[in-house]
C-alpha positions as CSV (number, residue, x, y, z in Angstrom):
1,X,-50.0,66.0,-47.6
2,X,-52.5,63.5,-48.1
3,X,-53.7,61.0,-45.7
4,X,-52.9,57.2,-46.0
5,X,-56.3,56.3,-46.7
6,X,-56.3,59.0,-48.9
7,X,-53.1,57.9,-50.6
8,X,-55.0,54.3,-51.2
9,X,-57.8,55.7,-52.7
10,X,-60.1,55.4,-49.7
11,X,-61.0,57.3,-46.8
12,X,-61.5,56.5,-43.3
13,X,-64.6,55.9,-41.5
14,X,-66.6,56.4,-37.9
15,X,-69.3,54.3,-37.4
16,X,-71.4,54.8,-34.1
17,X,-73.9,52.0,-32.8
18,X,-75.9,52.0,-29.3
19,X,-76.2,49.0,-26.7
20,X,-78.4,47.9,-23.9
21,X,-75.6,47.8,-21.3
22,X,-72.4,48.4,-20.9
23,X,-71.4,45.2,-20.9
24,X,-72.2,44.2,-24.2
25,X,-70.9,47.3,-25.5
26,X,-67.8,46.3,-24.2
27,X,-68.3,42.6,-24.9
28,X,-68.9,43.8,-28.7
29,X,-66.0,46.6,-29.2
30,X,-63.8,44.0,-27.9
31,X,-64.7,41.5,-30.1
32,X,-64.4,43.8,-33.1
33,X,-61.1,45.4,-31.8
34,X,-59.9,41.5,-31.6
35,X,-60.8,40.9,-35.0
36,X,-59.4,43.7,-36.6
37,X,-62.3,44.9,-38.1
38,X,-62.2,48.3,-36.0
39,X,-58.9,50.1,-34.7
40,X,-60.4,51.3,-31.6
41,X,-63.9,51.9,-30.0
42,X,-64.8,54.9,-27.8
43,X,-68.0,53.6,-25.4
44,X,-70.0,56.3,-23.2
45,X,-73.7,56.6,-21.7
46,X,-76.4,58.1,-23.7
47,X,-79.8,59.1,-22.8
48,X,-82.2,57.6,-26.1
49,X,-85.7,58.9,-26.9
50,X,-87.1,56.5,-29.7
51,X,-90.1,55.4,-31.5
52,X,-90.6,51.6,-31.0
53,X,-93.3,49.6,-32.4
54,X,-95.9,52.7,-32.5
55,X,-95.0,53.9,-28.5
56,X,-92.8,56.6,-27.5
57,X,-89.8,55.0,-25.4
58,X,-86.7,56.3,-23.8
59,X,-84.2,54.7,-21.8
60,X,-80.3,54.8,-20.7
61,X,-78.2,53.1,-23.4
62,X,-74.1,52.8,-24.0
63,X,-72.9,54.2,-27.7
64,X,-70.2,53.4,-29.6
65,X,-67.8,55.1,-32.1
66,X,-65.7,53.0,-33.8
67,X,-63.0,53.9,-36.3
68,X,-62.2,51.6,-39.1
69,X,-61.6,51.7,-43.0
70,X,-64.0,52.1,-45.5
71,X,-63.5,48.8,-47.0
72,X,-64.4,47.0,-43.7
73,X,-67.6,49.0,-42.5
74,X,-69.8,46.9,-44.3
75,X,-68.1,43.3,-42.1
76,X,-67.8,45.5,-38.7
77,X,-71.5,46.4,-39.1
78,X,-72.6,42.6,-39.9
79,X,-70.4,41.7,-37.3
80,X,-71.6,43.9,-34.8
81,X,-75.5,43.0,-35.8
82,X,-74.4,39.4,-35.3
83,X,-73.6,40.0,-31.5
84,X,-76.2,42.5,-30.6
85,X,-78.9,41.8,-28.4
86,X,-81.6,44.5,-30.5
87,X,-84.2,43.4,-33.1
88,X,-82.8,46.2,-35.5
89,X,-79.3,47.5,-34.5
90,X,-78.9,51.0,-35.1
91,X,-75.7,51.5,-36.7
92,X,-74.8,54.6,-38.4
93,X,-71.8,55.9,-40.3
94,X,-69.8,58.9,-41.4
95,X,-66.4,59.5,-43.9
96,X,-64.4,61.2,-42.6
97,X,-60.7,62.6,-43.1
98,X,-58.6,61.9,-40.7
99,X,-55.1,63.1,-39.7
100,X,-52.4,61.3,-41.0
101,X,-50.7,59.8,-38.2
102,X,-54.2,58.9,-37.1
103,X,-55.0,57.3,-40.4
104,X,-51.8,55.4,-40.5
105,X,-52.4,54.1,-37.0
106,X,-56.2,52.8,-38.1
107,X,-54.7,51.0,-41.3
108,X,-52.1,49.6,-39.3
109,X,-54.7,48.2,-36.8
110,X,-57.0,47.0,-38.8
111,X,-57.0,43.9,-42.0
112,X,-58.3,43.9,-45.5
């Protein structure tokens, strides 16, 4: 049986984003979860090795994965540039297929 997304012709998505601290990764899913715009946000500590204006860097930073719908990934991704403290917000993002209870549940918990 298709999935609900799949049943609207769209699919879900899982977008993933890193922050300085874990307080504005939590400040940030929070906002997003509050505005519908995501159905939930996972947050966990990363280790980052990165190229940054010509020098090699690395330092401790908090990702996110957030699912949402297809439709809104372009607004959660403005919105989460909006309240990020980076230059150049790294946010990244996958399709994927999800089960359908869990696809129901995001389209429940998020708007259009």
């Amino acid at each position: 049986m298709p999935s609900v997304a799949a049943r609207h012709g769209e699919r879900d998505r899982a977008g993933r984003a890193t922050f300085a601290d874990r307080a504005e990764a939590e400040r940030i899913a929070t906002a997003v979860v509050e505005a519908r715009l995501a159905a939930c946000a996972n947050l966990g500590a990363v280790e980052s090795i990165y190229t940054w204006e010509g020098a090699i860097e690395s330092g401790s930073e908090v990702a996110g994965i957030f699912k949402t719908r297809t439709t809104l990934a372009p607004f959660l991704a403005a919105r989460i540039a909006a309240l990020h403290s980076y230059d150049l917000p790294a946010v990244t993002w996958w399709t994927v297929d999800a089960e359908e209870r869990l696809a129901a549940w995001v389209e429940a918990a998020t708007d259009d």
